[in-house]
VODREN-296669 format. One record per residue (C-alpha): x, y, z; residue in one letter; residue number from 0. Coordinates in Angstrom, 3 decimals, always signed. Example, Ala and Ser with C-alpha at 12.3 -4.5 7.8 and 13.67 -1.06 7.14 Angstrom:
REM VODREN-296669
PT        xx        yy        zz  aa    i
PT   +12.300    -4.500    +7.800   a    0
PT   +13.670    -1.060    +7.140   s    1
END
This chain:
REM VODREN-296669
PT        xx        yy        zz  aa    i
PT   -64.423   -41.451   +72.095   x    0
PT   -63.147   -44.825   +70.771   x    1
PT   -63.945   -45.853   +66.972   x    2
PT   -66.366   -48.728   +67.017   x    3
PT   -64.779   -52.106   +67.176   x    4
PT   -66.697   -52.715   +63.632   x    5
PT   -64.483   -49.548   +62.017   x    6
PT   -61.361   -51.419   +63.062   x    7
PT   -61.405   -54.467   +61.151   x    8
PT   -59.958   -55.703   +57.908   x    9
PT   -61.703   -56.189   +54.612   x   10
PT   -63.949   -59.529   +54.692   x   11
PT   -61.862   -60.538   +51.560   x   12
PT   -58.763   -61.200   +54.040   x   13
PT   -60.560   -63.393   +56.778   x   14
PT   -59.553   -66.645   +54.359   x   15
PT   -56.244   -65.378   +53.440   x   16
PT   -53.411   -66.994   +55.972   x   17
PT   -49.920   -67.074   +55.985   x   18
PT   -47.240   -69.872   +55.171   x   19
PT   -46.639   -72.484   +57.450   x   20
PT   -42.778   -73.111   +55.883   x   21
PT   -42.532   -69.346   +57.374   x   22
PT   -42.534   -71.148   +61.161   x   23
PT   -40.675   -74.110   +59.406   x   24
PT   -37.888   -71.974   +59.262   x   25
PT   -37.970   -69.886   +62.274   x   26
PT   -37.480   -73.079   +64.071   x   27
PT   -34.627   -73.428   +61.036   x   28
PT   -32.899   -70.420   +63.128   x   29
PT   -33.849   -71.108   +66.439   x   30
PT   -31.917   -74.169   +65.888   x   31
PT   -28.827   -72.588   +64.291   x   32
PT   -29.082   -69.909   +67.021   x   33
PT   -27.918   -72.853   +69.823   x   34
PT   -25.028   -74.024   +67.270   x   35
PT   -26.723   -77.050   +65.802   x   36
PT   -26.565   -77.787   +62.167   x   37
PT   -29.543   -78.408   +60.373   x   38
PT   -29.947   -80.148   +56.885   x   39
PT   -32.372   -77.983   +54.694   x   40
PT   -34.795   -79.828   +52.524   x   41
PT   -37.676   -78.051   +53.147   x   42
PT   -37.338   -75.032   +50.446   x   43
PT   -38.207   -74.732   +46.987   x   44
PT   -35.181   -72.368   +45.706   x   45
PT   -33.012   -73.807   +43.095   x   46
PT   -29.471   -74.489   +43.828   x   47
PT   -27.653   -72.909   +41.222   x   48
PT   -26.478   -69.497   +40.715   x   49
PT   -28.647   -67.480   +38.024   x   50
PT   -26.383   -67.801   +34.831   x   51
PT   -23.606   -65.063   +34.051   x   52
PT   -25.409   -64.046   +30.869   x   53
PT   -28.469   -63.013   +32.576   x   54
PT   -26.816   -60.959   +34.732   x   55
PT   -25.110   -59.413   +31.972   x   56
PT   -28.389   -58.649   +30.814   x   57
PT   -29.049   -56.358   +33.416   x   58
PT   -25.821   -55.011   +33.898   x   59
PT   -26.062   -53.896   +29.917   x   60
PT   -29.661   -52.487   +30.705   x   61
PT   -28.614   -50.082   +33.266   x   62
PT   -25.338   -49.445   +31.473   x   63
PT   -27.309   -48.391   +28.565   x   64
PT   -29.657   -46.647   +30.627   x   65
PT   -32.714   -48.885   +30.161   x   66
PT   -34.106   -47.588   +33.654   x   67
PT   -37.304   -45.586   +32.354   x   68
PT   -40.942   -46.867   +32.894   x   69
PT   -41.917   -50.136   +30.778   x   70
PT   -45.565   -50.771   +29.653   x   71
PT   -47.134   -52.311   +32.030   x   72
PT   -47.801   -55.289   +30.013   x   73
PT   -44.012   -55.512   +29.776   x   74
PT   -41.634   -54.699   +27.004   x   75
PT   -42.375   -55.225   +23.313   x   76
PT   -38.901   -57.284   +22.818   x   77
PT   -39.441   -59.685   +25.935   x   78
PT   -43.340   -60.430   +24.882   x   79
PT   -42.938   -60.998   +21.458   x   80
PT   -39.607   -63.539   +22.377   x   81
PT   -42.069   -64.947   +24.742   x   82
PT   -44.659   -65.614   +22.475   x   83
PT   -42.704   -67.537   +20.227   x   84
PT   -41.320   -69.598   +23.034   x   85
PT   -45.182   -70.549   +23.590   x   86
PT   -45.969   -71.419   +20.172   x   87
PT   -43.014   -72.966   +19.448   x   88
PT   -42.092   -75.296   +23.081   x   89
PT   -45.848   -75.271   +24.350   x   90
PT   -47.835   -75.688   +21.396   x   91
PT   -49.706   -72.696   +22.671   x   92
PT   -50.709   -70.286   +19.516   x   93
PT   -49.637   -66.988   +21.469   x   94
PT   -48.998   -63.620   +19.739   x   95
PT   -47.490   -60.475   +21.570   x   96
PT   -50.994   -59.209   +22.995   x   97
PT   -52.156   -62.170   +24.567   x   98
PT   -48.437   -62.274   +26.905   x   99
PT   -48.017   -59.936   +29.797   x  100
PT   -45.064   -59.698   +31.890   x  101
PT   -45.524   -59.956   +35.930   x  102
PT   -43.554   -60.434   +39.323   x  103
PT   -43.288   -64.158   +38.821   x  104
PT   -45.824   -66.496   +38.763   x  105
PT   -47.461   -65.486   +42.318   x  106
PT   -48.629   -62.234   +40.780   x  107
PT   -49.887   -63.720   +37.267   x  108
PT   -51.527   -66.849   +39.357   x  109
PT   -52.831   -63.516   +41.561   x  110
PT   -54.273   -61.840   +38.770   x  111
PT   -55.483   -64.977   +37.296   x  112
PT   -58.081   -65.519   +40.262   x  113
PT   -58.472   -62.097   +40.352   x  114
PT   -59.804   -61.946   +36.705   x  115
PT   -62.229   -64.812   +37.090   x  116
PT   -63.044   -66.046   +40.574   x  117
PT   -66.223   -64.021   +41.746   x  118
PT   -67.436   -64.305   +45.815   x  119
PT   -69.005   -67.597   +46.317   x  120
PT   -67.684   -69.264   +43.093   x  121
PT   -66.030   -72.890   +43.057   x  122
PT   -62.592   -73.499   +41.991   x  123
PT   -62.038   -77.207   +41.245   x  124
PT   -58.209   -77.978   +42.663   x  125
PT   -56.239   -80.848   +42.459   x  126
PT   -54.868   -82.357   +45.849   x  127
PT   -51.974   -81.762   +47.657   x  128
PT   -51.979   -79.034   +45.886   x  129
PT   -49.311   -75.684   +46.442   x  130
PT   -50.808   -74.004   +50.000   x  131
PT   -50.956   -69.946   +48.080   x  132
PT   -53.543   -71.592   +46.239   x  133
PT   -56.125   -71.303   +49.495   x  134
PT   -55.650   -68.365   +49.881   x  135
PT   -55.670   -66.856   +46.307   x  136
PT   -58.713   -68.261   +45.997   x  137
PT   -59.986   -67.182   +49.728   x  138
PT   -59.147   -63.231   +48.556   x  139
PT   -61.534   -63.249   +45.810   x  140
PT   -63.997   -65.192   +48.359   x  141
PT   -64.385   -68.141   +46.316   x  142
PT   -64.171   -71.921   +47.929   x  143
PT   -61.913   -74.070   +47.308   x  144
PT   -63.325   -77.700   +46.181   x  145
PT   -60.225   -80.486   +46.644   x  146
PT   -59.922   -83.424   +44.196   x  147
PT   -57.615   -85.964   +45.012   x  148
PT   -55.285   -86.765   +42.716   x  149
PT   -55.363   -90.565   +43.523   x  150
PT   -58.366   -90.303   +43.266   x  151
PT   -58.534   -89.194   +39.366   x  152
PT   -55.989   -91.429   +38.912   x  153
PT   -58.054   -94.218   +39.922   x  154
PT   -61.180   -93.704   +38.545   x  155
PT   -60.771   -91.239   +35.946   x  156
PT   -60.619   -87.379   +35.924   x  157
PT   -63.522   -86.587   +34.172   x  158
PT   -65.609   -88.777   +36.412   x  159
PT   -63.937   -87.950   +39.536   x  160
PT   -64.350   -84.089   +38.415   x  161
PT   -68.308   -84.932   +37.812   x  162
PT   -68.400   -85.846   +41.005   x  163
PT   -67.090   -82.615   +42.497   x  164
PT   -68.427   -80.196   +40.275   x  165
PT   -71.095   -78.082   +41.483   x  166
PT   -73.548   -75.327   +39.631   x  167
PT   -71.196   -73.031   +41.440   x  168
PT   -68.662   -74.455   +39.402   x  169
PT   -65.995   -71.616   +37.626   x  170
PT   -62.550   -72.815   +37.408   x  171
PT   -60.550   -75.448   +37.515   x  172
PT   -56.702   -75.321   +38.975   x  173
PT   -54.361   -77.192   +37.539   x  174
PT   -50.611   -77.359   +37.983   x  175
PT   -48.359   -79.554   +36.013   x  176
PT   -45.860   -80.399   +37.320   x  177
PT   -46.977   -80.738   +40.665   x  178
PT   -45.854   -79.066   +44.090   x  179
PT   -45.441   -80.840   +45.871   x  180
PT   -46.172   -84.436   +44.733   x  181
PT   -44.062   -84.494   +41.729   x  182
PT   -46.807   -85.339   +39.507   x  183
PT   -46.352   -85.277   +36.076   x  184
PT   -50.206   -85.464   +34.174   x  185
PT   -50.251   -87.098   +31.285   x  186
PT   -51.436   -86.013   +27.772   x  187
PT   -54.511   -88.316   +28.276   x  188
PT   -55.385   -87.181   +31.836   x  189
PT   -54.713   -83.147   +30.572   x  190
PT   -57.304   -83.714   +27.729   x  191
PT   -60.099   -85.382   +30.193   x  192
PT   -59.435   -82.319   +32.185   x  193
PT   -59.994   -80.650   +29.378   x  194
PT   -62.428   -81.849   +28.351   x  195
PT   -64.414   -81.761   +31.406   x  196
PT   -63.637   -77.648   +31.670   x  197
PT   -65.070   -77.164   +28.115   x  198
PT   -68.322   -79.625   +28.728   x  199
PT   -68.956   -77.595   +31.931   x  200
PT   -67.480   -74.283   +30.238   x  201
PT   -65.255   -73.717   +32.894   x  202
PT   -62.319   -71.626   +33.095   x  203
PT   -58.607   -73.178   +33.608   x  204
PT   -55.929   -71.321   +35.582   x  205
PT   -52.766   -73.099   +35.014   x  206
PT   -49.508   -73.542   +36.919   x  207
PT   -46.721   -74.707   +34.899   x  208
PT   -43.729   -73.093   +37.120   x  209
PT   -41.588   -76.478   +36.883   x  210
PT   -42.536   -77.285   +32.732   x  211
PT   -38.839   -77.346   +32.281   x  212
PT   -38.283   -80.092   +35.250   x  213
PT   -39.492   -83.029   +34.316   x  214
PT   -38.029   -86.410   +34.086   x  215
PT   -40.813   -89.355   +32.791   x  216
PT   -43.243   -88.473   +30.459   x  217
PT   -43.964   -85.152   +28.675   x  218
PT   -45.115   -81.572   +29.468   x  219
PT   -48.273   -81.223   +28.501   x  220
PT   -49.591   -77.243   +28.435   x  221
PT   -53.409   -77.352   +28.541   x  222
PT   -53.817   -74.415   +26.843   x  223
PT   -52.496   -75.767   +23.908   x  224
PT   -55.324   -78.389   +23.192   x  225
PT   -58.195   -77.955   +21.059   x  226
PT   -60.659   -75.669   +22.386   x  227
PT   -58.485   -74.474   +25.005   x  228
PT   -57.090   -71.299   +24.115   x  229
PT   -59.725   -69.191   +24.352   x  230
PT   -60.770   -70.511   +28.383   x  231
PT   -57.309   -71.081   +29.738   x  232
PT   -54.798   -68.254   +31.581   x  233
PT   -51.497   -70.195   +31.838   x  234
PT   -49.005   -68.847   +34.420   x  235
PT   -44.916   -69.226   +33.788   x  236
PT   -42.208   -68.520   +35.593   x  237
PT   -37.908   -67.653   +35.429   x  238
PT   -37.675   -68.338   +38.843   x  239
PT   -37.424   -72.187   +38.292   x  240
PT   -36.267   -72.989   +35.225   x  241
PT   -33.237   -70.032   +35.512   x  242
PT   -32.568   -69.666   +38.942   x  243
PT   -34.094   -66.793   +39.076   x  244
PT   -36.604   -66.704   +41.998   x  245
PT   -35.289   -63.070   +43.709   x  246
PT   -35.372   -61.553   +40.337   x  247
PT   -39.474   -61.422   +41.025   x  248
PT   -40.649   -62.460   +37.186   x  249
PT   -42.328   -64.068   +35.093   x  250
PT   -45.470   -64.125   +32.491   x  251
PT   -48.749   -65.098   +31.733   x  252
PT   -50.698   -65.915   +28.706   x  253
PT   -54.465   -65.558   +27.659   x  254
PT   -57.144   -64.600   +25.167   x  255
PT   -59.725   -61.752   +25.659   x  256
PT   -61.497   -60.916   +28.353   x  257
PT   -58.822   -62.634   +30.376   x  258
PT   -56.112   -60.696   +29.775   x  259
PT   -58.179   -57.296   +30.318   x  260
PT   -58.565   -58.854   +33.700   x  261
PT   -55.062   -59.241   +34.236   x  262
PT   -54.156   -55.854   +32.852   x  263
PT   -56.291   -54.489   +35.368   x  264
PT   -55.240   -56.842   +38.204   x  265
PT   -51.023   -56.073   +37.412   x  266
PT   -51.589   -52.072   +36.630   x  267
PT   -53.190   -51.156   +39.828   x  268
PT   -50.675   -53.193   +42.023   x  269
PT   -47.626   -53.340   +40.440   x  270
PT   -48.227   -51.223   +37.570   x  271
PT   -45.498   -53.516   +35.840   x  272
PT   -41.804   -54.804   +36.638   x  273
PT   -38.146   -53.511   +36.470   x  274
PT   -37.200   -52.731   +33.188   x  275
PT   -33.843   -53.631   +33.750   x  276
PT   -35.053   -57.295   +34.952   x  277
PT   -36.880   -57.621   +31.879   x  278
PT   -33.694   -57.255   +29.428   x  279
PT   -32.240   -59.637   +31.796   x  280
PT   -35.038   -62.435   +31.465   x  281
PT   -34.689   -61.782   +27.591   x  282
PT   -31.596   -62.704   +27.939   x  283
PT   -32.483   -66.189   +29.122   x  284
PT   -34.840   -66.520   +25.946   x  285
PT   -32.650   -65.399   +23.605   x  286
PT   -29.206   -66.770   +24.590   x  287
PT   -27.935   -70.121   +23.420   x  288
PT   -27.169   -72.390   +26.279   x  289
PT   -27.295   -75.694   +27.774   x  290
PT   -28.631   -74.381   +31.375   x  291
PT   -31.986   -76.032   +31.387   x  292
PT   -30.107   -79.280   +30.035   x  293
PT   -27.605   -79.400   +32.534   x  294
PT   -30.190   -78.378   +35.778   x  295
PT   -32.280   -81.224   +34.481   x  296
PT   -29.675   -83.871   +34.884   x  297
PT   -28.510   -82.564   +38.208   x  298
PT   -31.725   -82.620   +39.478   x  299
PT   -32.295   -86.318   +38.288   x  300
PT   -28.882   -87.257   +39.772   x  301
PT   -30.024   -85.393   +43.090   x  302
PT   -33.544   -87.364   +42.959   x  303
PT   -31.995   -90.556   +42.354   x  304
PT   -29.851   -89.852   +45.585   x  305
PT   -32.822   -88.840   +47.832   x  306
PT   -35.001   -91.634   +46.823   x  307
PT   -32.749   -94.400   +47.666   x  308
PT   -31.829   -93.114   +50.966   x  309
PT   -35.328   -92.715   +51.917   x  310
PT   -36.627   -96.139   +50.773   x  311
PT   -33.597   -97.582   +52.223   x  312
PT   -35.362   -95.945   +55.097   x  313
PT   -38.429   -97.092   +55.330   x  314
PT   -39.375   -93.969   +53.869   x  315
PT   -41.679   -95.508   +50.854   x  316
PT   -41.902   -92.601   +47.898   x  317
PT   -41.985   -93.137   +44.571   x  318
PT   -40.056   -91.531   +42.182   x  319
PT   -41.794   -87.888   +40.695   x  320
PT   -41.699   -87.726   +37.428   x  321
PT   -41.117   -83.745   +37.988   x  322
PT   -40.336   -80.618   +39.945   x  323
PT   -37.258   -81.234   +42.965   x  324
PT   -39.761   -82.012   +45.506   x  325
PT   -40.228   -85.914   +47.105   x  326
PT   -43.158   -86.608   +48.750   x  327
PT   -42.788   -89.768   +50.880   x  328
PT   -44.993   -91.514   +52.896   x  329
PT   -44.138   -91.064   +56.841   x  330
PT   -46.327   -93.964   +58.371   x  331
PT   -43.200   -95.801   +59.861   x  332
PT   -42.163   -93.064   +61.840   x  333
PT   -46.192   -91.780   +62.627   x  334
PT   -49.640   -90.614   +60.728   x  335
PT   -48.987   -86.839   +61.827   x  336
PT   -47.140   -85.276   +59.632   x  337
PT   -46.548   -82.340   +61.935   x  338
PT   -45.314   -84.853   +64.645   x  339
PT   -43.054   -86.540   +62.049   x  340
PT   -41.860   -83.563   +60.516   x  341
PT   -40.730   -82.272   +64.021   x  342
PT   -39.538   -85.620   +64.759   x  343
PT   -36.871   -85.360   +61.399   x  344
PT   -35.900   -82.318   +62.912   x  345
PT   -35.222   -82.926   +66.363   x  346
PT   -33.913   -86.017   +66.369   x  347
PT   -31.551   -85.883   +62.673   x  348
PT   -31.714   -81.785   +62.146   x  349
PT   -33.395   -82.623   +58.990   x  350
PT   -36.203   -79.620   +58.104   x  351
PT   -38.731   -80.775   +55.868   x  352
PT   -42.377   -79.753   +55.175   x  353
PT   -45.638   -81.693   +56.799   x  354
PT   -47.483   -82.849   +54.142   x  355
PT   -51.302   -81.480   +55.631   x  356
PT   -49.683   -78.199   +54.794   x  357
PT   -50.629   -79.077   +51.219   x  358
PT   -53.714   -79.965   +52.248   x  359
PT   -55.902   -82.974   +53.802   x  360
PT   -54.499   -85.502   +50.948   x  361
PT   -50.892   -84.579   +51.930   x  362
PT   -51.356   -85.986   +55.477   x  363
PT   -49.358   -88.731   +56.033   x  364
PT   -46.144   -87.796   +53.801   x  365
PT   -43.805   -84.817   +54.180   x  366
PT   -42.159   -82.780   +51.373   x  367
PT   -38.111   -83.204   +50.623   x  368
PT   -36.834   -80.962   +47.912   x  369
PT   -33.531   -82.177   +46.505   x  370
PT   -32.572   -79.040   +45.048   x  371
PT   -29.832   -78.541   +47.076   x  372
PT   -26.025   -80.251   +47.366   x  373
PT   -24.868   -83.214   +46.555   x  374
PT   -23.200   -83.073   +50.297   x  375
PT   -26.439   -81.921   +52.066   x  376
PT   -28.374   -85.046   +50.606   x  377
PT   -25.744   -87.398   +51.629   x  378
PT   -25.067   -85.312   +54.963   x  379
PT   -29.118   -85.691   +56.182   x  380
PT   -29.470   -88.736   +54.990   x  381
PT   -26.850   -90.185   +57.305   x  382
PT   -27.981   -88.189   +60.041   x  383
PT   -31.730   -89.786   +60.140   x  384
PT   -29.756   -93.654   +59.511   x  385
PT   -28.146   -92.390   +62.724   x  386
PT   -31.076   -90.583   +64.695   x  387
PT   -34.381   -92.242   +63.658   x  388
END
């Protein structure tokens, strides 16, 4: 006899968990290369550099010196305690060794950040576009997502516009600075109203500060380095951007008790930790003396620059972000669906970019560049839509 339909069907936590739309983005990508056309990528979010020789020489020493075994699953004394000082001393964030743990970049700690405070039906407060995992991170623990539009904030203030979202379901509050895929940079004033706002509601903070060494106007500002802060904030970091790191798989988060007990739990029973071996290497990025995130900085700038007055030249308005490698112009010369205009760049000029509702109602109407890529590519697609569009 057949099981009953009801036996086969997946946990109720998945039916708000989805997969990426840049995944199709790029099957099309191949489709395309498939007939022999050439298509100008802009639609990732994968530095362009190589991951620097003396991280890889971190590994390679590791596993010549045999430093295979099992780690803690917290991560290795050396790396937390050299990222703990990197906290206090470049994010203001008083860190010691027990309140770091080490995880598979910043998808897992931003995982077992939701997983450690979002219960079913609770409200997480995110700011919009905002980075498309965040849906569903929030869907798997069965929360709701509640959208605030950054233009909105902007406009009329964050701690009003976050009054007027807030709900008694209220929890957490997302907040990613630098922004994918906008660019934005918040200020010191605009974190503290945010902060503010999370410790008059005594709300939790899960922050996203992937690009913190990318930025161009203005200053990082961690939140979990203000007053009050500490104690209700789980900050998630990762190599991936800042090193060129992203297929090494780590990075690290940081929090005060019971938040890290949460993560702990959350990392142990799904990872259960990550490669020794890539740990000495990401201590090597601490701990050597180089001018990597200097140098990445100013090429991105240059490569921004580039973008940005091709695309005005355009017709493509976007203002300049004041982080990240993403552009985020507005489309409305060329259409108000940015699915439609999206396929359009890539029909017509083999230019792949992202539609801007993938990042949520507030991205309609723009699509995402990233201009961490070539010199030649920029110049290459940009010539292609002056030709095509």
């Amino acid at each position: 006899m057949p099981a009953a339909a009801s036996l086969f069907r997946l946990a109720t936590r998945l039916d708000e968990v989805g997969f990426s739309d840049i995944v199709l983005i790029r099957n099309r990508i191949m489709e395309l290369r498939a007939k022999g056309a050439t298509v100008y990528q802009f639609e990732g979010g994968e530095p362009y550099r190589e991951t620097p020789d003396y991280i890889k020489e971190g590994m390679s020493a590791a596993l010549r010196e045999n430093k295979t075994r099992y780690a803690p699953s917290s991560g290795i004394s050396e790396l937390r305690r050299a990222i703990a000082k990197k906290l206090r001393e470049g994010n203001r964030i008083p860190a010691d060794q027990e309140n770091v743990i080490v995880v598979h970049g910043g998808m897992q700690g931003l995982f077992g950040s939701f997983q450690a405070v979002v219960n079913p039906g609770d409200d997480v407060l995110v700011f919009s576009p905002y980075w498309t995992p965040i849906k569903d991170l929030v869907g798997h623990c069965q929360g709701r997502l509640v959208l605030v539009s950054v233009d909105e904030a902007r406009a009329n203030g964050f701690r009003e516009t976050l009054t007027r979202y807030a709900t008694e379901r209220t929890r957490a509050i997302y907040f990613n600075t630098p922004m994918n895929p906008s660019g934005v940079v918040f200020t010191r004033s605009e974190t503290e109203h945010a902060a503010q706002f999370a410790i008059d509601r005594d709300l939790i903070v899960i922050a996203d500060e992937a690009y913190e060494d990318i930025v161009y106007e203005g200053e990082h500002v961690s939140i979990g380095s203000l007053d009050g802060m500490f104690e209700r904030t789980i900050t998630s970091f990762t190599f991936s951007k800042s090193y060129a790191m992203t297929g090494w798989r780590i990075g690290y988060a940081v929090a005060a008790e019971p938040w890290m007990t949460g993560l702990r739990k959350a990392i142990l029973y799904s990872s259960n930790g990550v490669s020794t071996p890539t740990q000495w290497a990401a201590l090597a990025a601490f701990t050597t003396e180089s001018d990597f995130l200097a140098t990445s900085r100013a090429a991105y700038l240059q490569r921004r620059d580039l973008l940005l007055a091709g695309l005005n030249e355009l017709g493509l308005r976007c203002a300049p972000p004041a982080g990240t490698f993403y552009a985020f112009p507005d489309i409305s010369t060329i259409g108000s669906d940015s699915r439609q205009a999206s396929e359009l760049l890539l029909d017509r000029a083999q230019v792949a970019t992202v539609p801007g509702v993938v990042f949520g109602p507030h991205g309609e109407g723009h699509v995402r560049f990233s201009f961490a890529t070539s010199i030649e590519t920029i110049e290459s697609g940009l010539e292609s839509m002056r030709r095509n569009l």
